[in-house]
Each structure stands twice: as structure tokens, then as C-alpha cells.
VOPA-967265 format. One record per residue (C-alpha): residue number from 1; x, y, z; residue in one letter. Coordinates in steps of 0.1 Angstrom, whole numbers, plus 5000, padded with zeros to 4 digits. Example, Ala and Ser with C-alpha at 12.3 -4.5 7.8 and 13.67 -1.06 7.14 Angstrom:
<recs>
1 5123 4955 5078 A
2 5137 4989 5071 S
</recs>
This chain:
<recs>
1 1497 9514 8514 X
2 1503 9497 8547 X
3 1474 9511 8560 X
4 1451 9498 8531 X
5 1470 9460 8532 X
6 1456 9459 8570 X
7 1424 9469 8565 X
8 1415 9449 8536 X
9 1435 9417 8555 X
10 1406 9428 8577 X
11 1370 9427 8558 X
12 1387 9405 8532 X
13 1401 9373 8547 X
14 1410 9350 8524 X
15 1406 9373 8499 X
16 1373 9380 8474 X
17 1381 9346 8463 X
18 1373 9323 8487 X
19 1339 9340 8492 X
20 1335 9335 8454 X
21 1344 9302 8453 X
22 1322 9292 8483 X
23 1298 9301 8463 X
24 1306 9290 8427 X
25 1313 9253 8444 X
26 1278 9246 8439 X
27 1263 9264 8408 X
28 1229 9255 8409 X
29 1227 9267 8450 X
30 1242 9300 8437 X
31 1216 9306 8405 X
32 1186 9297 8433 X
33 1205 9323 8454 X
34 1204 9351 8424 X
35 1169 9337 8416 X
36 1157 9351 8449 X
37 1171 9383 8452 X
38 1159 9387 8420 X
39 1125 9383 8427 X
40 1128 9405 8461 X
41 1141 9433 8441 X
42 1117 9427 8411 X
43 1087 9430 8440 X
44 1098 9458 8460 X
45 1110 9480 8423 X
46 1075 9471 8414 X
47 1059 9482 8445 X
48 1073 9512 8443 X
49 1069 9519 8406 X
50 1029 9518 8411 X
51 1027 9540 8440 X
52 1049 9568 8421 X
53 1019 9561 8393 X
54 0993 9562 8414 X
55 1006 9599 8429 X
56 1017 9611 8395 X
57 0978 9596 8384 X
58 0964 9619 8414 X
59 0978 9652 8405 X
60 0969 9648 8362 X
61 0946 9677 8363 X
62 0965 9700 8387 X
63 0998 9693 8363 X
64 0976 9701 8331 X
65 0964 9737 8343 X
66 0984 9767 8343 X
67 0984 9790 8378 X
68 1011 9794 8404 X
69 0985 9792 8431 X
70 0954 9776 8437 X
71 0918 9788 8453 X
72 0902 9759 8468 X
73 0869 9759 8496 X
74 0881 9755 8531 X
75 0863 9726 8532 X
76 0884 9708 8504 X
77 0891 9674 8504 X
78 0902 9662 8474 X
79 0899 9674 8432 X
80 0864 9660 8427 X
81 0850 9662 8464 X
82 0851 9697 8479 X
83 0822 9725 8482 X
84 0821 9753 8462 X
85 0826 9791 8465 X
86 0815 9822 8449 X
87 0833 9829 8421 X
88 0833 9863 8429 X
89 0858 9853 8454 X
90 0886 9845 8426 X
91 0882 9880 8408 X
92 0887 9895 8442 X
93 0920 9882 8440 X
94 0922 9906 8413 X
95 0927 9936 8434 X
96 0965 9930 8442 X
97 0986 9935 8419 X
98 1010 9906 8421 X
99 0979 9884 8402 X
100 0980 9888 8365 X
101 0949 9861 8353 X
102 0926 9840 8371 X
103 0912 9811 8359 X
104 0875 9793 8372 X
105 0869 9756 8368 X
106 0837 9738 8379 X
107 0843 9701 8388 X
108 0813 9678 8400 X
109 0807 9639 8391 X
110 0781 9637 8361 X
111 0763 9606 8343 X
112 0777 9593 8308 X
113 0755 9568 8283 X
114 0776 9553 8266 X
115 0768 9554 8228 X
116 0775 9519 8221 X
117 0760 9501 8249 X
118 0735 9528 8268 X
119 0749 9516 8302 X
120 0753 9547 8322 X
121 0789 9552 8340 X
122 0802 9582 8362 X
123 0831 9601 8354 X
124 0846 9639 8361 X
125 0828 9672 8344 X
126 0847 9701 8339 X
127 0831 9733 8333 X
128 0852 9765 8323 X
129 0854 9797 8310 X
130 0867 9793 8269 X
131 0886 9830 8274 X
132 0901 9821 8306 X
133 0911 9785 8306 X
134 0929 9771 8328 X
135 0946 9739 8309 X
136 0978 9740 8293 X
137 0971 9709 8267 X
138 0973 9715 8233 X
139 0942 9696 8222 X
140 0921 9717 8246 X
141 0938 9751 8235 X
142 0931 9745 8202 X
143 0894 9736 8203 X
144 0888 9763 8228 X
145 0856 9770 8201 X
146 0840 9740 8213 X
147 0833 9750 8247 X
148 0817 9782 8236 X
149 0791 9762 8221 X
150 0761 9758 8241 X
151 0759 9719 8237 X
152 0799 9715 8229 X
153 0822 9691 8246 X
154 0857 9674 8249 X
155 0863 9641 8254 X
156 0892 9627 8270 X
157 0903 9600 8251 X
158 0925 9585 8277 X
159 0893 9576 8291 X
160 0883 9536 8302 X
161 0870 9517 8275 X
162 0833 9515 8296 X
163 0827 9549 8280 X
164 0825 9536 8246 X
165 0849 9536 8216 X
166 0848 9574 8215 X
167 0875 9584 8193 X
168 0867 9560 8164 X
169 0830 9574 8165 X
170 0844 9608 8165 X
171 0872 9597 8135 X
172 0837 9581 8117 X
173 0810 9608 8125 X
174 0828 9636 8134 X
175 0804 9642 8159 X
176 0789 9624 8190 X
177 0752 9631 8205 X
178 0762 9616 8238 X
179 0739 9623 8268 X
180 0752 9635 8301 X
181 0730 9636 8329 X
182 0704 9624 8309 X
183 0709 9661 8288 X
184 0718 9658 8252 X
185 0755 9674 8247 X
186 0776 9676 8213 X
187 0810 9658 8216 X
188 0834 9672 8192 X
189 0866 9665 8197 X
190 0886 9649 8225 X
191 0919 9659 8243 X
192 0945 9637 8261 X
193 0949 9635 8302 X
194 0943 9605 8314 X
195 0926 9589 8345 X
196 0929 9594 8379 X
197 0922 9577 8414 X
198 0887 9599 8414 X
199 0882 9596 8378 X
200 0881 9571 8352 X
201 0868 9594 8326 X
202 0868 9634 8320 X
203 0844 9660 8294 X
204 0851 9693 8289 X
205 0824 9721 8282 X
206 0815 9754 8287 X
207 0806 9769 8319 X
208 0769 9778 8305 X
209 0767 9744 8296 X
210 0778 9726 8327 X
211 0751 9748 8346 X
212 0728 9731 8319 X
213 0741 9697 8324 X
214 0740 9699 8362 X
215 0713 9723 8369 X
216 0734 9746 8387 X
217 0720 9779 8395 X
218 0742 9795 8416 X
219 0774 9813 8405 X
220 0797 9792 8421 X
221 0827 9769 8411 X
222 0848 9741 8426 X
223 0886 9757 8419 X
224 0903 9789 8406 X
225 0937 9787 8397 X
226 0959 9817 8401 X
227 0988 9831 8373 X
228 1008 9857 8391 X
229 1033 9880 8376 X
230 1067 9875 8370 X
231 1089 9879 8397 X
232 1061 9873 8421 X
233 1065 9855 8453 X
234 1040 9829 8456 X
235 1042 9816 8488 X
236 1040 9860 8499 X
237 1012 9864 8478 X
238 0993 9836 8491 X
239 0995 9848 8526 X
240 0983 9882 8517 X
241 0952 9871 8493 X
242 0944 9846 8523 X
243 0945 9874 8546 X
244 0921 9901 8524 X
245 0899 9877 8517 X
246 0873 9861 8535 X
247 0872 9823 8557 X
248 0851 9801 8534 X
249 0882 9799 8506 X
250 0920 9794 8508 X
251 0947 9802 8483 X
252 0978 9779 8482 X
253 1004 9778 8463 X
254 1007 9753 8430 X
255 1031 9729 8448 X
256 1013 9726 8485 X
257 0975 9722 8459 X
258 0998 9687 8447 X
259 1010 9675 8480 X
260 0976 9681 8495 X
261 0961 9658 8468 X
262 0984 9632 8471 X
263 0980 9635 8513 X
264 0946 9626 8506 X
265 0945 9595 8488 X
266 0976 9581 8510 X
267 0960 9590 8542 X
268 0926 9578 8532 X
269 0929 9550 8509 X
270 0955 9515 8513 X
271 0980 9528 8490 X
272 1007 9535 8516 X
273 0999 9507 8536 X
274 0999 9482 8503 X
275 1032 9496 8492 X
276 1051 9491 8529 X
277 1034 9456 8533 X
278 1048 9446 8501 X
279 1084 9460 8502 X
280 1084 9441 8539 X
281 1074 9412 8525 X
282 1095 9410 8492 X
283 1124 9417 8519 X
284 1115 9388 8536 X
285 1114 9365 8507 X
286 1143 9377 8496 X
287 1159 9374 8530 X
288 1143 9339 8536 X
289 1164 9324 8503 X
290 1195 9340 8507 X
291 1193 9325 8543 X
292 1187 9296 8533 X
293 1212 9292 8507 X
294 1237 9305 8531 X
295 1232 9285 8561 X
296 1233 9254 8536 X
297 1266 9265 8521 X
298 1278 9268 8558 X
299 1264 9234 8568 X
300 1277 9216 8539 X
301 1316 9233 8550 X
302 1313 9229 8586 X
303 1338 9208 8596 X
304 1361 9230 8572 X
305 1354 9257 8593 X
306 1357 9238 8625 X
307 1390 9228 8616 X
308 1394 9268 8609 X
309 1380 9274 8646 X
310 1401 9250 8664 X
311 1431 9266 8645 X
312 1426 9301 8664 X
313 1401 9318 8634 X
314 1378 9344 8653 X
315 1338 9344 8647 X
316 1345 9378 8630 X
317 1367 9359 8605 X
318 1335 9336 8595 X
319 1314 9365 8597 X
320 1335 9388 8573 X
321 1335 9358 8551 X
322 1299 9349 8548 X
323 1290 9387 8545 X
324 1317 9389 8515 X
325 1288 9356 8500 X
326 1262 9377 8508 X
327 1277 9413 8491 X
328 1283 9394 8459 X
329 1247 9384 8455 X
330 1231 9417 8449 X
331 1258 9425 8422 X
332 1244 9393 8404 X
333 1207 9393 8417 X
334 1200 9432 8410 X
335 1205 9440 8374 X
336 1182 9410 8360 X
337 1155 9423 8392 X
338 1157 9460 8376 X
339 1148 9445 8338 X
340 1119 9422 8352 X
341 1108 9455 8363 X
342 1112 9479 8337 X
343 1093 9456 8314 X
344 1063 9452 8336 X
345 1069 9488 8339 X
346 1060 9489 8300 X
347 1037 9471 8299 X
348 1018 9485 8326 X
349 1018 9521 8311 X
350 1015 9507 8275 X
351 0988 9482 8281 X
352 0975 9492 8319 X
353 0979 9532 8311 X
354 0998 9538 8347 X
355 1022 9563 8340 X
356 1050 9536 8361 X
357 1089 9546 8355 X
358 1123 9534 8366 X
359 1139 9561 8388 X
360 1174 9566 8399 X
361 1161 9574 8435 X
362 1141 9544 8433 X
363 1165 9525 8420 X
364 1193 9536 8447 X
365 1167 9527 8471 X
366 1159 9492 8464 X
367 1199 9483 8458 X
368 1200 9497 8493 X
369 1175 9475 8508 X
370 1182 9447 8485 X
371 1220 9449 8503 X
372 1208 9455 8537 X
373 1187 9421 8532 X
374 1216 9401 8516 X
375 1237 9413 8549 X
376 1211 9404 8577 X
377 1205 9373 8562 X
378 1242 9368 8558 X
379 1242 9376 8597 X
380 1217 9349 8605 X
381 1230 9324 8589 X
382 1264 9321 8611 X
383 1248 9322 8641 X
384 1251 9281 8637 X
385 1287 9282 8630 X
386 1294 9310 8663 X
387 1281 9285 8683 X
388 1298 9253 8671 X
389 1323 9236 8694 X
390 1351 9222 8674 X
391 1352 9193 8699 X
392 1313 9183 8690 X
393 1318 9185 8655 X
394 1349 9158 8651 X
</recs>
């Protein structure tokens, strides 16, 4: 118990207190104070909730397919850029028996007239097989029909409005002759995904029909996805199909396909950058104001202090203190930072359709930082009052 008096005599002089009622001695300075950190954890929570949307955005399609592993060209660079491969290559992968289904998808960019307008936009054509599909979603498993249809499509209805009000045409006609490529297709249904980074907008057909569509000739596709067996090592297997067969394809498994996509699109677009620059600078503001507010608190008790100094009180005493000001304003600035948030985080998903949510590790993160920036600010602000001469100030 001795032991516990000391040390809290130590990093609490004065007691909690004082600190407290340094700060409560001006209410207004202390609600600006809370205002600010506020704000810097409102910007950096924010930051941080649209990156985790844009990755989770990025890797829609891989979590919507079924597969343990993934076949993908060796010159891949992301979901809707990469070269195809003979599809002969999947069914190779056949011959071992840890593989129990394979799954072909063709991906390439197509042309889509809107209905309403006639403008012509781009989005993402899919092309598989109707008795091997690859997607896990129930609107797609349960219209598997339609893409055996020569002219039959899917429409993903998460799609951006540019496409046209597809589902109400659908809930009114039933049917929709929409034009891809300039080719007449049958939409007649629609499924729900949701966009991407590459693609604003997805259709599902048939494999004969996307050869139609995109005048493809060649027996090729853009991605195979891989169901193993239970109890089957995927990381194993995918060494062992990589080494039987040949250079121009690579099999990976499910998890390495996800964090290859999401490499992409941080190494290659501003995303990582954006998100760093703004947690830097929402630390800064946040720092700035709770500087600020600090160094005004310790100017307006200076000669209170001074008169502590001349009495014997060390710099670490004034330190201790002011960092016991600048621990309590995270407890009071966080919680109303965290709800900002998690509304625009609603609204965002709700009205914006980015899949943004609060996260404990995100969360943690932020009250970290949002600490760490109360405390160097904190630090700054006594450098004033360290070098103050009793003798000057009286």
C-alpha cells in the first residue's frame, strides 16, 4: 500500500483534482479543448473507416465466389485487368486428387445503353458456366436458368444509378432488352454485390453468351476458382498444382487472391497515401488546439506556478500536472468523436453504398493516437513554464 501511496504521490501531484480543476476554472476553454479532440478523432475514425471500405469494396467478387484457391494468368494485375488462359488449364487441375470442383469465370469490361437515357457506360461482364458457378449469392443460385439462355442476363442491382433504374423496369416489365456491346441481351433478373474500385456496375450471363457479347473465339477465361476437398491443405496443394502445371498460370490460395487485390489498388492508386495524410493531419489539428488551450491555461496561472518554482517544485511536477490536463481530454473528447463517426458511417453505407463500420481495432487505434496527441501537445506546452525564472516573472 506504501508502495502504491509513492507512486501515485508521483504521477499524481496534487492529486486528479487540481488537474481537473485547472481545467474546469474556465468552462468555455475546456468545451473548445473537447471540441478539438473531437474533431481529430472524428477525422482520423473517418479516415480509416473509408479505407477499410474501399478494401472490403476491392475484394466483393473474390468474397462472393466459392474456391479455396484461385487460378489466375501470371500476368495478373488486378480482378478486371489480367490476360487470359486456356481453360484447359483449370480442368488439369483436375488430375490431383486433393481438387473436388473447379469453377471458370470470364471477366472483361463491356459497353451498357442505358434503357432510359441511351448514354453508353462501362461496367464488369461476367461470363460463366450455369453447372459450375462459381458465386455463393443466393439471387444468382437461384436463377442459375438464366444464364443458360442464349440472350439471358443478371443484373446487379447494387449498380450506380447511370445504368438506369433497372430494378423498377424489371418489377414493371419483367424483362429488360438492354444492349451490351451494342448486342441485344435479355435482362431477367438481378442479384445483389455491389461496386467496386474497377467496377461501378456488374451482368451476369452465360459463357456462350459472353463469347457473343464480346466476340471471343478462343477458349479462354480470365479466373478459375478452386474447391478442394475436405481436409485438404491449401497452401500444399497450391504448390503442387503450380508445380504440374505449366508458367503462363498460377494457383494461390483464397486468402493470398484477396491480399493481392487489395496490394494492387494501395500500391497503385492514392488510397494509402490519402488515408496517412489525413490521420497526420487530423493529429495535427487536434494537437494544434489542445496546445493551445494548454499553453493558455499555463499562461493565465503563471505566476501561480512561479510561486510553485521558487518554492522548490521540480519541472517534472509541472509536467506530471499538465499531462494529468491533457489525459482527461480524450476521456471527454473521444466518445462524442466515435458517434460523429458512426453516423457519417451510416450514412455513408446507407446513402453513399461504402460498406464503412466502426471497429474495435480501429477504435483502439484512434484512442491510442488520439492520447499520444493530447500527451505531446501537453509536452509542448510547458516548455514555457521549464524555462521561466521565478525572479523575471515577479
Amino acid at each position: 500500500m506504501k508502495g502504491f501511496r509513492k507512486i501515485a504521490a508521483l504521477w499524481v501531484p496534487g492529486g486528479i483534482p487540481l488537474a481537473w480543476r485547472q481545467l474546469m476554472a474556465e468552462k468555455k476553454r475546456f468545451m473548445v479543448a473537447v471540441a478539438g479532440v473531437s474533431f481529430g478523432v472524428l477525422l482520423m475514425l473517418f479516415q480509416l473507416g473509408i479505407f477499410q471500405a474501399f478494401m472490403l469494396m476491392v475484394v466483393r467478387p473474390i468474397d462472393a465466389m466459392k474456391g479455396e484457391l484461385a487460378m489466375i494468368s501470371k500476368d495478373f494485375q488486378y480482378i478486371m485487368t489480367t490476360e487470359p488462359f486456356p481453360e484447359r488449364r483449370l480442368y488439369q487441375a483436375l488430375a490431383i486428387p486433393e481438387v473436388q470442383a473447379v469453377y471458370p469465370l470470364m471477366m472483361l469490361y463491356a459497353s451498357w445503353r442505358n434503357p432510359d437515357t441511351g448514354k453508353q457506360c462501362e461496367l464488369a461482364l461476367f461470363g460463366l458456366r450455369p453447372s459450375a458457378n462459381p458465386f455463393v449469392l443466393p439471387d444468382i443460385i437461384a436463377r442459375e436458368e438464366v444464364l443458360a439462355l442464349p440472350d439471358g442476363a443478371l443484373y446487379d442491382e447494387c449498380s450506380t444509378p447511370d445504368y438506369g433504374d433497372i430494378v423498377s423496369l424489371l418489377e414493371r416489365d419483367g424483362v429488360i432488352q438492354g444492349e451490351v456491346n451494342k448486342r441485344r441481351v435479355r435482362v431477367l433478373d438481378s442479384f445483389q454485390m455491389g461496386q467496386t474500385l474497377a467496377a461501378y456496375g456488374h451482368i451476369l450471363c452465360g459463357m456462350e453468351n459472353f463469347r457473343r457479347l464480346t466476340d471471343r473465339k478462343e477458349q479462354v477465361i480470365e479466373l478459375g476458382m478452386i474447391e478442394l476437398r475436405e481436409g485438404a491443405d491449401p497452401v500444399e496443394t497450391a504448390a503442387r498444382l503450380n508445380t504440374m502445371l505449366p508458367g503462363d498460370v498460377e494457383v494461390i490460395p483464397r486468402e493470398e487472391f484477396a491480399q493481392k487485390e487489395k496490394e494492387y489498388w494501395q500500391a497503385n492508386t492514392p488510397l494509402g497515401f490519402i488515408v496517412t495524410a489525413g490521420m497526420i493531419i487530423a493529429m495535427f489539428v487536434g494537437a494544434v488546439i489542445v496546445y493551445q488551450i494548454l499553453y493558455t491555461d499555463i499562461n493565465d496561472h503563471i505566476k501561480e506556478y512561479a510561486t510553485l518554482k521558487a518554492l522548490g517544485y521540480s519541472d517534472g511536477f509541472f509536467l506530471r500536472l499538465i499531462l494529468q490536463e491533457a489525459a482527461i481530454l480524450p476521456l471527454f473528447g473521444f466518445l462524442p468523436g466515435m458517434l460523429c463517426s458512426a453516423g457519417l458511417f451510416y450514412l455513408a453505407d446507407t446513402q453513399g453504398g461504402l460498406p464503412t463500420r466502426l471497429t474495435v481495432s480501429d477504435t483502439l487505434l484512434v484512442f491510442a493516437l488520439t492520447t499520444l496527441m493530447c500527451f505531446v501537445a501537453g509536452i509542448l506546452a510547458t516548455r514555457r513554464l521549464r524555462a521561466a525564472d521565478p525572479a523575471d516573472i515577479f
